[in-house]
Backbone as CSV, one residue per row, in Angstrom:
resi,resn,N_x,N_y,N_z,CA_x,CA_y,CA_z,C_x,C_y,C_z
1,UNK,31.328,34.242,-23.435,31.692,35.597,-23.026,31.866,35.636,-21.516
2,UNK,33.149,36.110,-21.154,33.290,36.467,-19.478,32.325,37.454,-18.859
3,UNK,31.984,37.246,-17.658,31.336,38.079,-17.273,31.457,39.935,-16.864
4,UNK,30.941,40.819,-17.337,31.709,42.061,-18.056,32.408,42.432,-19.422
5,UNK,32.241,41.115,-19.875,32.401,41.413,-21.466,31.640,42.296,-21.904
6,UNK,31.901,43.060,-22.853,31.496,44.116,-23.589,31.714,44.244,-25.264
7,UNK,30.298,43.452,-25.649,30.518,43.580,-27.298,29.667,44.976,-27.636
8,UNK,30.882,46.281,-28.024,30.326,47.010,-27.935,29.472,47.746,-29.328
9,UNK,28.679,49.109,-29.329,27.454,49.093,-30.681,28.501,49.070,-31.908
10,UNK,27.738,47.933,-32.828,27.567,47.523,-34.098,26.448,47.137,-34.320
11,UNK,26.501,46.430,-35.746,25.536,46.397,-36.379,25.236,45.320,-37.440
12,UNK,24.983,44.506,-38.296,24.994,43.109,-38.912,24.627,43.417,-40.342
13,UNK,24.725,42.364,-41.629,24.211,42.786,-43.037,22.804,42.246,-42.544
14,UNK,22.878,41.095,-42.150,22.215,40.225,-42.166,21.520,40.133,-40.590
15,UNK,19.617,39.572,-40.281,19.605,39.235,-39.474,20.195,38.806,-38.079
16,UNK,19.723,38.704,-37.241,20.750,37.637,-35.707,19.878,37.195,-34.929
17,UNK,19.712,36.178,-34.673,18.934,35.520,-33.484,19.665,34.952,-32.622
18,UNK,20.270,35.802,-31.381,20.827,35.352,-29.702,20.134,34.304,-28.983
19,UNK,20.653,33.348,-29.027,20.162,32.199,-27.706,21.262,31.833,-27.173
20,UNK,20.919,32.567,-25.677,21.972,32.034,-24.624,21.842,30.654,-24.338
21,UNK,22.617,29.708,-24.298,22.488,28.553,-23.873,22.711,28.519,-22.285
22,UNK,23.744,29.223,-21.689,24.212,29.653,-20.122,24.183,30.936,-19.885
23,UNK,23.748,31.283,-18.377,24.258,32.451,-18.456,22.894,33.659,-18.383
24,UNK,23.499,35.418,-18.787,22.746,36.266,-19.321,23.163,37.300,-19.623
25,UNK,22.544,37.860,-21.011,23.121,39.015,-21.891,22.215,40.449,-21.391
26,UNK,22.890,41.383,-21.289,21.812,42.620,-21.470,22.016,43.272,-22.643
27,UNK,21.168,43.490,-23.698,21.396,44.003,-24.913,20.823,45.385,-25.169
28,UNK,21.730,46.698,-25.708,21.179,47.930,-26.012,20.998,47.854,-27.120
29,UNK,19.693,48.263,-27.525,19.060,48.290,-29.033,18.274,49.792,-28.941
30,UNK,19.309,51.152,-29.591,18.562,52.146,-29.549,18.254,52.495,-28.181
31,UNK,17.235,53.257,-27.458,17.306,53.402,-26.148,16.235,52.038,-25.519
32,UNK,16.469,51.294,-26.063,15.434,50.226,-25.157,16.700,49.230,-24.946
33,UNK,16.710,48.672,-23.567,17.816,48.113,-23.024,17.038,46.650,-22.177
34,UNK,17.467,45.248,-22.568,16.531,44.078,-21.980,17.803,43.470,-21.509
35,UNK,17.403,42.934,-20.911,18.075,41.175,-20.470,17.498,39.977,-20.757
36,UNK,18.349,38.693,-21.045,18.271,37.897,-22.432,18.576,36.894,-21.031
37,UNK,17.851,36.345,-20.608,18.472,35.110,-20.264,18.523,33.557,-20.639
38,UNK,19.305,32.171,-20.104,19.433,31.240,-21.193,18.007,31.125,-21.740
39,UNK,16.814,31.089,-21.037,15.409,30.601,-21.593,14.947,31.591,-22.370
40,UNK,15.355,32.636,-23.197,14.993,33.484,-23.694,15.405,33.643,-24.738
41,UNK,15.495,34.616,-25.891,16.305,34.827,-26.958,15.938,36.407,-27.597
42,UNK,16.680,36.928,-28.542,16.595,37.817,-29.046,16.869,38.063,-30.493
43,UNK,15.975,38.638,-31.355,16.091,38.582,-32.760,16.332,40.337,-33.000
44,UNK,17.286,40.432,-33.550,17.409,41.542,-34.351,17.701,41.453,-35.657
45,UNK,16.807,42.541,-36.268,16.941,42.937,-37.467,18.703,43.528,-38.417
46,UNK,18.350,43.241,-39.520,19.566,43.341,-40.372,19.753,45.169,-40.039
47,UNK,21.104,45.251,-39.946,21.489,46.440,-39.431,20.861,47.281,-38.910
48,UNK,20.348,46.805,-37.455,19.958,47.327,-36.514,21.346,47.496,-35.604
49,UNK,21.744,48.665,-35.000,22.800,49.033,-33.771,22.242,48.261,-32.723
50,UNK,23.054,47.548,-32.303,22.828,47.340,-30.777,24.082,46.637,-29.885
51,UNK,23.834,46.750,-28.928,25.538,46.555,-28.030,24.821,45.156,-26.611
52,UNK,25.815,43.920,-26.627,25.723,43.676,-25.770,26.634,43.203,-24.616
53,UNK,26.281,43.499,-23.494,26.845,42.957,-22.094,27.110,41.680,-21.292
54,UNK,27.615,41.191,-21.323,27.724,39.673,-20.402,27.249,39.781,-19.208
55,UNK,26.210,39.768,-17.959,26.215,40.104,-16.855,26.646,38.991,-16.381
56,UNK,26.831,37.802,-16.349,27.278,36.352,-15.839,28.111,36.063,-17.147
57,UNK,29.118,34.723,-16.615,29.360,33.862,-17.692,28.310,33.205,-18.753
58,UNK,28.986,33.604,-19.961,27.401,33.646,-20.916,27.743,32.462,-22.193
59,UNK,27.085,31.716,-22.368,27.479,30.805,-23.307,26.222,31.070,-24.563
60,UNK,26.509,31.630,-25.963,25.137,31.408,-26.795,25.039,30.821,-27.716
61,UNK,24.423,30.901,-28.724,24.193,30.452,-29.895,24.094,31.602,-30.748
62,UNK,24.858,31.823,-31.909,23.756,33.445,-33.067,23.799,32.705,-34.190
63,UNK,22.667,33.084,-34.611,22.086,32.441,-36.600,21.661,33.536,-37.106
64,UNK,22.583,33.250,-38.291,22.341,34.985,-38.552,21.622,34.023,-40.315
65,UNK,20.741,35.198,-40.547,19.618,35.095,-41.805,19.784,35.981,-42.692
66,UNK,20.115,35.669,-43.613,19.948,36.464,-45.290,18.866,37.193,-45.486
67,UNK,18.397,38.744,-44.925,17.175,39.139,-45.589,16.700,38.845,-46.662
68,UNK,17.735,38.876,-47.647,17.177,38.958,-49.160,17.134,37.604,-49.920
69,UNK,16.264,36.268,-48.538,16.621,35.041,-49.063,15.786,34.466,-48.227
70,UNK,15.153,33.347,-48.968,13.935,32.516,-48.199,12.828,33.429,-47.538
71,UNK,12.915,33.630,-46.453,11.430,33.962,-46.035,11.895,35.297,-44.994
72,UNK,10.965,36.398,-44.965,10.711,37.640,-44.652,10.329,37.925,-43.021
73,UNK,11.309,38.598,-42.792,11.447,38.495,-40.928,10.990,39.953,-40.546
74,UNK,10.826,40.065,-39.411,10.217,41.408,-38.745,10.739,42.657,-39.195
75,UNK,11.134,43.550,-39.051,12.102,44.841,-38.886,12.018,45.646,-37.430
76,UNK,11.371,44.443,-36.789,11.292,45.276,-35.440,12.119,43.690,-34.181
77,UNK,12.960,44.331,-33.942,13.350,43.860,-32.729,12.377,43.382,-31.407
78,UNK,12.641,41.965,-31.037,11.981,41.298,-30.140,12.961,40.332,-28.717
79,UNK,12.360,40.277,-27.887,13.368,39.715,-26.784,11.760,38.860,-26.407
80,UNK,11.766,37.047,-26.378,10.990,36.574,-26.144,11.505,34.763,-25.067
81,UNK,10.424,34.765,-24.808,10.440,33.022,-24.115,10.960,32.461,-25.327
82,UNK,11.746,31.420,-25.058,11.787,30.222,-25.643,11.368,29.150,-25.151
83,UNK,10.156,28.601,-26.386,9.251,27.637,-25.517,10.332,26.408,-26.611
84,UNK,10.102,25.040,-26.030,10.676,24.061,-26.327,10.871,23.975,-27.516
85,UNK,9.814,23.852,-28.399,9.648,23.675,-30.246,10.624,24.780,-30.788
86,UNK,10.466,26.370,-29.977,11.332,27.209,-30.745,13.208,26.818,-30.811
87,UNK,13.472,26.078,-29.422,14.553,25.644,-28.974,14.980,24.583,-29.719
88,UNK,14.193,23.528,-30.201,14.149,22.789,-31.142,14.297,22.727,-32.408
89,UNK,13.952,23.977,-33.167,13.915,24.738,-34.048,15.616,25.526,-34.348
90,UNK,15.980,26.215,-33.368,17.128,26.804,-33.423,18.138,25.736,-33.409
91,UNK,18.223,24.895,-32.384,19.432,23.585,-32.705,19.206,23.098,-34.119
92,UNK,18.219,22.918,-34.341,18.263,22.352,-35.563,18.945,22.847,-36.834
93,UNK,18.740,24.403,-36.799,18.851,25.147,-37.877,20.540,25.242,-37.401
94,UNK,20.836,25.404,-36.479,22.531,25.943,-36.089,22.939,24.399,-36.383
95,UNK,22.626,23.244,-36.392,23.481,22.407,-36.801,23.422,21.790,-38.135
96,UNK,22.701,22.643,-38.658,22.110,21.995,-40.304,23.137,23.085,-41.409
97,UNK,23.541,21.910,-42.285,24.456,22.866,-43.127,23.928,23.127,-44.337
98,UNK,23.338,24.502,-44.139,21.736,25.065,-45.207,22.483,24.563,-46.720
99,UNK,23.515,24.519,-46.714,24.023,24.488,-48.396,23.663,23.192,-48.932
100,UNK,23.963,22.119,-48.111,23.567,21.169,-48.340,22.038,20.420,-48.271
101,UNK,21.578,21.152,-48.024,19.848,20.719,-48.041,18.824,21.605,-49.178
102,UNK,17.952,20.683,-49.531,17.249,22.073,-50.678,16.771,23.014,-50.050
103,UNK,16.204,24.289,-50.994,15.950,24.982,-50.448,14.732,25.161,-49.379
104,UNK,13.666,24.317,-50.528,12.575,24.384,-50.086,12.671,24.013,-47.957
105,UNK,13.254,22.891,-48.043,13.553,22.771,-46.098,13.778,23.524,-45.462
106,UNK,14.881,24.359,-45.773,15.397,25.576,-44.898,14.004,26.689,-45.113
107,UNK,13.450,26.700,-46.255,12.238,28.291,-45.935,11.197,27.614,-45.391
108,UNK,11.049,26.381,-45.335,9.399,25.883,-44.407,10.497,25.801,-42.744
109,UNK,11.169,25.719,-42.308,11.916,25.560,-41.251,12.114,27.420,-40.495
110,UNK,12.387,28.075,-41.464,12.780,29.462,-41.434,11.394,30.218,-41.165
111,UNK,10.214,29.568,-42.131,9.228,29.704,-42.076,8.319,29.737,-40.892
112,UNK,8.423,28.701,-40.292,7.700,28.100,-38.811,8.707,28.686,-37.679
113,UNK,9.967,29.003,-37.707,10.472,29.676,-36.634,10.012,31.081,-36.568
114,UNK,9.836,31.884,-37.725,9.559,33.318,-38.262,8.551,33.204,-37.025
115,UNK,7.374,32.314,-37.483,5.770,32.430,-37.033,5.760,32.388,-35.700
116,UNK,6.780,31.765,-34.863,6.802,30.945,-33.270,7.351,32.081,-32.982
117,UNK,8.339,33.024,-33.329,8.319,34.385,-32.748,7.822,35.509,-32.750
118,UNK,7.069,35.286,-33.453,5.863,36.321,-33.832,4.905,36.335,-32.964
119,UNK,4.735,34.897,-32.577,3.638,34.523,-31.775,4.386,34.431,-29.743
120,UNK,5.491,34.209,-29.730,5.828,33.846,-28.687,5.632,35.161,-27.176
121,UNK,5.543,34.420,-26.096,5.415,35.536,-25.260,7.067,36.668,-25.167
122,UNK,6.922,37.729,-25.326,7.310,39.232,-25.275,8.224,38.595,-23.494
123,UNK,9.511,39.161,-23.688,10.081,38.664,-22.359,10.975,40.015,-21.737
124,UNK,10.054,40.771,-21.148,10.553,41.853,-20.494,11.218,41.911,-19.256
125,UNK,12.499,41.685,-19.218,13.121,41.292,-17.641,13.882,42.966,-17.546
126,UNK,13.496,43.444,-16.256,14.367,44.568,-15.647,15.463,44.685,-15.886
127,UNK,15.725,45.844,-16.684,17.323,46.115,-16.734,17.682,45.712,-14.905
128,UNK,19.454,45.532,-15.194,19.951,45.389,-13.974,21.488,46.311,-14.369
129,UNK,22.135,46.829,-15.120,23.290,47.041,-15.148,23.047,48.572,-15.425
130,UNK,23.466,49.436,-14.489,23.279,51.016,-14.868,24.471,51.456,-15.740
131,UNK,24.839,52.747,-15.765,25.295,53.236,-16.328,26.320,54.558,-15.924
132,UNK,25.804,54.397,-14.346,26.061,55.073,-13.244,27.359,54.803,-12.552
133,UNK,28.456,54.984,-12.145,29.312,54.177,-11.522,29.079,53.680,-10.377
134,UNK,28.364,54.671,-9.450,28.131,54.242,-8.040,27.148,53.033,-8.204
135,UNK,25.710,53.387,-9.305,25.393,51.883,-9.092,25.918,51.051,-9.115
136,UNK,27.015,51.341,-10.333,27.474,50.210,-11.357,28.752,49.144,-10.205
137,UNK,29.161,49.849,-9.344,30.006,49.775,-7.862,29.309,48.856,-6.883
138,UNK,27.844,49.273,-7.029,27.074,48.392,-6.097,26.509,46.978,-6.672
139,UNK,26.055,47.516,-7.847,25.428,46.217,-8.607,26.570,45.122,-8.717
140,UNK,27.965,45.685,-9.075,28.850,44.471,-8.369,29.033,43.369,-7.607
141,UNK,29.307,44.611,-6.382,29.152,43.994,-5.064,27.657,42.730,-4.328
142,UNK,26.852,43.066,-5.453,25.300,42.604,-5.392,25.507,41.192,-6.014
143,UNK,26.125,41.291,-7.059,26.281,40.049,-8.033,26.767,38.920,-7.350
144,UNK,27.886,39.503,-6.976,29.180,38.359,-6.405,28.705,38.127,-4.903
145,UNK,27.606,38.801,-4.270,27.263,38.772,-3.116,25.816,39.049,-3.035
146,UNK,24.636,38.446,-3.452,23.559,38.816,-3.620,22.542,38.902,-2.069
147,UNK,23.022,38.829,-1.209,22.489,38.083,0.176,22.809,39.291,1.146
148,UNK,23.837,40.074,0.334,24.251,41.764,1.505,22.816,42.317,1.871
149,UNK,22.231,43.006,2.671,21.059,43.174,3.202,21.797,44.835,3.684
150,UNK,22.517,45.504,3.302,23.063,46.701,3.474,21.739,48.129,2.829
151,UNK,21.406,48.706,3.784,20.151,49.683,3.744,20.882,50.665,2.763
152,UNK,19.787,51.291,2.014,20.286,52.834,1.402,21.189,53.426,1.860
153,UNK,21.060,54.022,3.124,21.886,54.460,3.640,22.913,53.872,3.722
154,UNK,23.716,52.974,4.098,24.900,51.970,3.963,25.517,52.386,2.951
155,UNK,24.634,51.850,1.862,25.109,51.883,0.638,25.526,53.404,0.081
156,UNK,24.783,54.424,0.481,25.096,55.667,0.053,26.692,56.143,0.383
157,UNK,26.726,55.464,1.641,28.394,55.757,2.230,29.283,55.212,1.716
158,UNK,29.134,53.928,1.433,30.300,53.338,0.701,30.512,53.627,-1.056
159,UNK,29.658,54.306,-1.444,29.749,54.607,-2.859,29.934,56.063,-3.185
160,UNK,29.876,56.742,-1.549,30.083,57.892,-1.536,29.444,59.089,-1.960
161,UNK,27.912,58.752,-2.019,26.670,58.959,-2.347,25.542,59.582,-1.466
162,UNK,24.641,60.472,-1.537,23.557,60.400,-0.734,22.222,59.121,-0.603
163,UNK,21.522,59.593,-0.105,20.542,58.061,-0.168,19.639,58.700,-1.770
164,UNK,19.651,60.427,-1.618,18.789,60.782,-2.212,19.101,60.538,-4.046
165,UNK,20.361,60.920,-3.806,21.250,60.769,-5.059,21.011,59.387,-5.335
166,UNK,21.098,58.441,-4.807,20.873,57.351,-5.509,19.859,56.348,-5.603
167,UNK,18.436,57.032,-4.575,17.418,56.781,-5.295,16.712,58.395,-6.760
168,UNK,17.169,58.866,-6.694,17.225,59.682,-7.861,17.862,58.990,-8.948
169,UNK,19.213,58.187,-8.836,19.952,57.117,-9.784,19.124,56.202,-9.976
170,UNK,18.470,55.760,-9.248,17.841,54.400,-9.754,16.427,54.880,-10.486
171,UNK,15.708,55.817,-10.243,14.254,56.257,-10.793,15.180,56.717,-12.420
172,UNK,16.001,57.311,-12.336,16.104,58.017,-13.859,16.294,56.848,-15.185
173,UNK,17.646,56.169,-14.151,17.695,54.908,-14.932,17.043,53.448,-15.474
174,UNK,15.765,53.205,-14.361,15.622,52.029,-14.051,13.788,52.476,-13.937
175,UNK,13.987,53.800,-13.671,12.014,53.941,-13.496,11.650,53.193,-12.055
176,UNK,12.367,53.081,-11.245,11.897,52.115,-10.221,12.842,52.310,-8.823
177,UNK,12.545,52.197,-7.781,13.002,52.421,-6.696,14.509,51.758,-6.430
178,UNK,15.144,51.977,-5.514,16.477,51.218,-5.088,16.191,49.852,-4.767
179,UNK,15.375,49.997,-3.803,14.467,48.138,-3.086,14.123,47.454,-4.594
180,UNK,13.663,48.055,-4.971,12.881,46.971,-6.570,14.266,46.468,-7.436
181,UNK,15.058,47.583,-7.548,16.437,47.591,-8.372,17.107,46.488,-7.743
182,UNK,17.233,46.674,-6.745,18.067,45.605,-5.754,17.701,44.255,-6.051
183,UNK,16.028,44.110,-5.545,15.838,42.802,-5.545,15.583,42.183,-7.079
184,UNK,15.346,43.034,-7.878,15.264,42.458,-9.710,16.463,42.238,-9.817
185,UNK,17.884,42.218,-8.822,19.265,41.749,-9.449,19.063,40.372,-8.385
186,UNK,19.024,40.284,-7.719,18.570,38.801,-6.780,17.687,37.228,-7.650
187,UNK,16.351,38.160,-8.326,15.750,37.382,-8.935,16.128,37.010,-10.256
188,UNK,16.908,37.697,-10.866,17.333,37.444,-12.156,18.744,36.518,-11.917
189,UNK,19.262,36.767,-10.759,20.479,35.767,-10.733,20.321,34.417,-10.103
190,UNK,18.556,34.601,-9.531,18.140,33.472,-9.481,17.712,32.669,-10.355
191,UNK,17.598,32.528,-11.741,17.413,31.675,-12.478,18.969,31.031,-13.153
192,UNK,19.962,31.330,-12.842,21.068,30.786,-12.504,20.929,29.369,-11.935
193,UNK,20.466,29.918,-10.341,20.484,28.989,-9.836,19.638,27.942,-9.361
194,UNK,18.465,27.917,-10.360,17.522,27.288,-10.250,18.261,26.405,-11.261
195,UNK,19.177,26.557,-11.941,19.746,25.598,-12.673,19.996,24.262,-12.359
196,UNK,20.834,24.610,-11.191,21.719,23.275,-10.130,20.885,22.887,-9.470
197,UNK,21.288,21.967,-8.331,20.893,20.883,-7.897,20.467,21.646,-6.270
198,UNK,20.445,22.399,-6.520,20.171,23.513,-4.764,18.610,23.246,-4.387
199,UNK,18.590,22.795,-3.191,16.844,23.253,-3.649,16.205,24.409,-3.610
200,UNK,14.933,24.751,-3.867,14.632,26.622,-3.342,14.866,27.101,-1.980
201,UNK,14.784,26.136,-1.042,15.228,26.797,-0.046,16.720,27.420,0.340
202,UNK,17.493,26.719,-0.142,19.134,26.764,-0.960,19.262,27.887,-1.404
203,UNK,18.661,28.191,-2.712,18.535,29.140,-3.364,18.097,30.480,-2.382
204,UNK,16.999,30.439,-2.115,16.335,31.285,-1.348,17.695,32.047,-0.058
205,UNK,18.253,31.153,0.216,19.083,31.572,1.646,20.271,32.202,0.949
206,UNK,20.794,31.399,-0.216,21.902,32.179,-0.518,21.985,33.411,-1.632
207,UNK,20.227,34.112,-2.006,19.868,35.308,-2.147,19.832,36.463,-1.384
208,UNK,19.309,35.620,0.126,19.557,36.631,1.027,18.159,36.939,1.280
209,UNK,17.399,35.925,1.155,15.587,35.915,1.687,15.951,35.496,3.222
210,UNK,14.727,35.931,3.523,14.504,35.336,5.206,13.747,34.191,4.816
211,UNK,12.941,33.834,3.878,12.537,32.783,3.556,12.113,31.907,2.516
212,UNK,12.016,30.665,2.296,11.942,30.080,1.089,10.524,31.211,0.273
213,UNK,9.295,31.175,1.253,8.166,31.624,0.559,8.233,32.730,0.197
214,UNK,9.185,33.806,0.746,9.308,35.161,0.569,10.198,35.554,-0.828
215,UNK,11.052,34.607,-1.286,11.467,33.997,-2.125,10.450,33.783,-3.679
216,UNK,9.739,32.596,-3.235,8.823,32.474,-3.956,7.674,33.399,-4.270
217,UNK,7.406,34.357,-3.417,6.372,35.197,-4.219,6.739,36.225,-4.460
218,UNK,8.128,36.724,-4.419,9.019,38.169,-5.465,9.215,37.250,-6.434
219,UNK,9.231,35.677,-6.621,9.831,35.660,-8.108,8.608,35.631,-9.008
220,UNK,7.124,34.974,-8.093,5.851,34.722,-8.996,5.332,36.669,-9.035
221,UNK,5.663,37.332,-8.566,5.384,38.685,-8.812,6.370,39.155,-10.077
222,UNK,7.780,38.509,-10.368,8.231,39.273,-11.570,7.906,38.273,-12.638
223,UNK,8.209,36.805,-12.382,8.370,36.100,-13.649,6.802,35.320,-13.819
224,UNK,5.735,35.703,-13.040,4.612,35.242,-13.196,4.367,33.714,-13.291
225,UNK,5.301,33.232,-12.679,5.339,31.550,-12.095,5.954,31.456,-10.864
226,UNK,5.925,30.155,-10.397,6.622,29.959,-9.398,8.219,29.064,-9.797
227,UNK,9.133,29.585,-8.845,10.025,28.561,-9.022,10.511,27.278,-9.438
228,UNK,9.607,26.528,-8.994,9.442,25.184,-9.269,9.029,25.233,-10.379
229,UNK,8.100,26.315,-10.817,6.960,26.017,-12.162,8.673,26.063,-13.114
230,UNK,8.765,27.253,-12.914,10.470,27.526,-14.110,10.807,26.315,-13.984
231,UNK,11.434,26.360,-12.890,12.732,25.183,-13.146,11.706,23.834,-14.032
232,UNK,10.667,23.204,-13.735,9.982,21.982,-14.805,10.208,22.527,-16.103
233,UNK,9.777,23.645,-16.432,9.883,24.048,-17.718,11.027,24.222,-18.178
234,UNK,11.920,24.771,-17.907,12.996,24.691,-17.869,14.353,22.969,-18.624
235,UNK,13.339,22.241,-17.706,13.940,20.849,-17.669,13.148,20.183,-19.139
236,UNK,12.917,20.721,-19.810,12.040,19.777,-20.729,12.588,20.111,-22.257
């Protein structure tokens, strides 16, 4: 999916489990709205509405599951880590051609993935894409340029905005200040680039930190690791 793609609300017979392989999705499910990035995934239930967004170039995986077959899945929608085994689990199942294997494999397989998301950590990343135009104008400009250091005020002028108006935009939408809004689009497009071969200080400069460490402890304040910690995990 290009970035700004828009798969907009529908709905499935059957189960869906999203794993981005590249990339990151923001998905509306009802009024709760997440972001999916590659280390993450998302299971929705059989005809559940929900709509999703490309915020980057997004590459995924979907396996979609027969409710009324093998083994019995949530009815509640989840956005979680993908720890290695679950990742392991999903390739497996997306390259296995269920017809051809008995049954019994696919429900002990279906079985043990069910359980690993049941159990897996809950992956709550900050919306980043409003709904607003003026944000939606800025959050742009943020994406393709994450390193602009342009104050409220700045920004109010060029979007043609007050400062007040659009920290009023960001609390209604986002529950959270303009500064927090801002920098949760920095840190989330930093796991992008913890991908490549940059080092954090790399990274760090072309976010638009004054410094590697300043860097490192907005990301261990949202993603509750450090950089380095991701990226190992990440690599495995």
């Amino acid at each position: 999916m290009a970035a700004g793609y828009i798969d907009d609300f529908h709905c499935h017979s059957w189960h869906q489990i999203v794993f981005p392989l590249r990339g990151l999705l923001q998905s509306n499910i009802g009024d709760k709205r997440s972001i999916v990035p590659h280390n993450g995934m998302l299971y929705i239930p059989a005809h559940t509405i929900h709509k999703s967004i490309a915020v980057t170039n997004t590459t995924f995986l979907a396996i979609y599951l027969n409710p009324e077959k093998y083994v019995q899945y949530a009815q509640q929608p989840k956005s979680c880590q993908v720890t290695p085994f679950i990742k392991a689990l999903i390739l497996m199942l997306f390259e296995t051609n269920t017809h051809k294997q008995p049954q019994a494999n696919i429900t002990h397989l279906l079985t043990v993935l069910r359980d690993q998301i049941d159990v897996a950590t809950s992956y709550e990343i900050p919306l980043l894409i409003p709904a607003d135009k003026r944000l939606l104008s800025i959050f742009s400009q943020l994406k393709a340029q994450p390193y602009l250091s342009f104050t409220l005020k700045e920004w109010a002028t060029k979007v043609g905005a007050s400062e007040r108006t659009l920290s009023r935009l960001c609390a209604r939408e986002f529950s959270q200040s303009f500064a927090r809004w801002r920098q949760n689009i920095r840190l989330v497009l930093s796991l992008q680039l913890l991908d490549s071969q940059k080092t954090i200080q790399e990274v760090a400069v072309e976010l638009g930190y004054a410094s590697d460490s300043a860097f490192v402890q907005a990301f261990k304040k949202l993603f509750n690791q450090t950089p380095k910690k991701y990226r190992t995990d990440n690599l495995q």
